[in-house]
C-alpha positions in Angstrom: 110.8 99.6 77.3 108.4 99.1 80.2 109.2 97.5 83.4 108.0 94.0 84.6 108.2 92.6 87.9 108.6 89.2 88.2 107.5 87.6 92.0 108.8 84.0 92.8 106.6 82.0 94.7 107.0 78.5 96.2 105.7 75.8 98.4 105.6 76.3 102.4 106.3 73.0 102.6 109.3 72.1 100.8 112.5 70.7 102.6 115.4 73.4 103.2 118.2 72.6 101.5 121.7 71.2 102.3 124.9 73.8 102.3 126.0 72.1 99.1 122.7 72.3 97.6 122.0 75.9 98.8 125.2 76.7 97.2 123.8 75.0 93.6 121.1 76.9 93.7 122.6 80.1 93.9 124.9 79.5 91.7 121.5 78.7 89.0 120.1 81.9 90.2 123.2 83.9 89.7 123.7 82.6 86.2 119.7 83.1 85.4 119.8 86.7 86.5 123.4 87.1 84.7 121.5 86.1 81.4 119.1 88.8 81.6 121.8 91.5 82.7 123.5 90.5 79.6 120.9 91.3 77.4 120.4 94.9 79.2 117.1 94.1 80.7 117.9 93.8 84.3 116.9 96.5 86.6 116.1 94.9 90.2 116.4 92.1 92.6 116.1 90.9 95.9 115.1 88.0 98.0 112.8 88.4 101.2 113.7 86.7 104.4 111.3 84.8 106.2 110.6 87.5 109.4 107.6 89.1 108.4 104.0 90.7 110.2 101.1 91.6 108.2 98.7 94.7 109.4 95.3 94.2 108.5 92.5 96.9 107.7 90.6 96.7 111.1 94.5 97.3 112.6 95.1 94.1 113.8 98.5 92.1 112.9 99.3 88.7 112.1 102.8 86.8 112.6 104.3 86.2 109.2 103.9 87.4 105.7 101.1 85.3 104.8 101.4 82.7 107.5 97.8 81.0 105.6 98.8 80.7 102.6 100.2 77.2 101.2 102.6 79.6 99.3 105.6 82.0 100.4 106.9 84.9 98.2 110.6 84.5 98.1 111.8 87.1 96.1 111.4 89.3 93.1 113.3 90.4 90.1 112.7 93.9 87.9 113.5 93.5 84.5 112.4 96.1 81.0 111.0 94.6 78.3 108.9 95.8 75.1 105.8 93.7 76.2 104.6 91.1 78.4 104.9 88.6 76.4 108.7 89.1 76.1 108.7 89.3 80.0 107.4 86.2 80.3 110.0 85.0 77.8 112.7 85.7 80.5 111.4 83.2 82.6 112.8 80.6 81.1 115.3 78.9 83.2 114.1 80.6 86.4 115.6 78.6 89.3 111.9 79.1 90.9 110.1 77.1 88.0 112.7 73.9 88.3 111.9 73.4 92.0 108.0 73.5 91.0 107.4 76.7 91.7 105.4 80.0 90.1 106.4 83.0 88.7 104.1 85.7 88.6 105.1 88.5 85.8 103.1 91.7 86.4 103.5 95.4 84.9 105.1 98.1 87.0 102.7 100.8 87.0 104.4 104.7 86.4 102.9 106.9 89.1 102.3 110.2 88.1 104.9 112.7 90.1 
């Protein structure tokens, strides 16, 4: 099996949610992620915090990870799977995708040692 990363992105703009709604939506990711340890296909995961600088090729740095972009990467998930198209098959049900967000499924590339 290969691995697949799998990078949630969503809107700058939308509203922070309430404790009791924060609490919901963990509870959908935990479940989600659950489903895919289940089947053995889990490797990964982590969310990214919103503290961030980004260093630029002339050397220069910016305040926040992609302060101008309309979108903010949230987190990311590793899973294994036999192709892509089964990759993308674990999306479904993604927390990220029922708030109108995007999840970006990419290869993990094996660098030679």
């Amino acid at each position: 099996m290969k691995e697949f990363m799998m990078i949630f992105r969503n809107d700058k703009s939308m509203p922070k949610p309430s404790p009791e709604q924060m609490q919901g939506m963990i509870k959908q990711w935990q479940d989600w992620i659950g489903g895919i340890a289940s089947q053995g296909k889990f490797v990964a995961t982590n969310a990214l915090g919103f503290e961030g600088k980004t260093v630029n090729a002339d050397a220069t740095i910016t305040d926040g990870p992609y302060a101008e972009l309309k979108e903010i990467v949230g987190g990311y998930i590793i899973v294994k799977s036999d192709s892509l198209d089964d990759a993308m098959k674990l999306t479904n049900g993604c927390p990220t995708l029922l708030l109108g967000g995007k999840v970006e499924v990419r290869d993990v590339m094996v660098l030679p040692k």
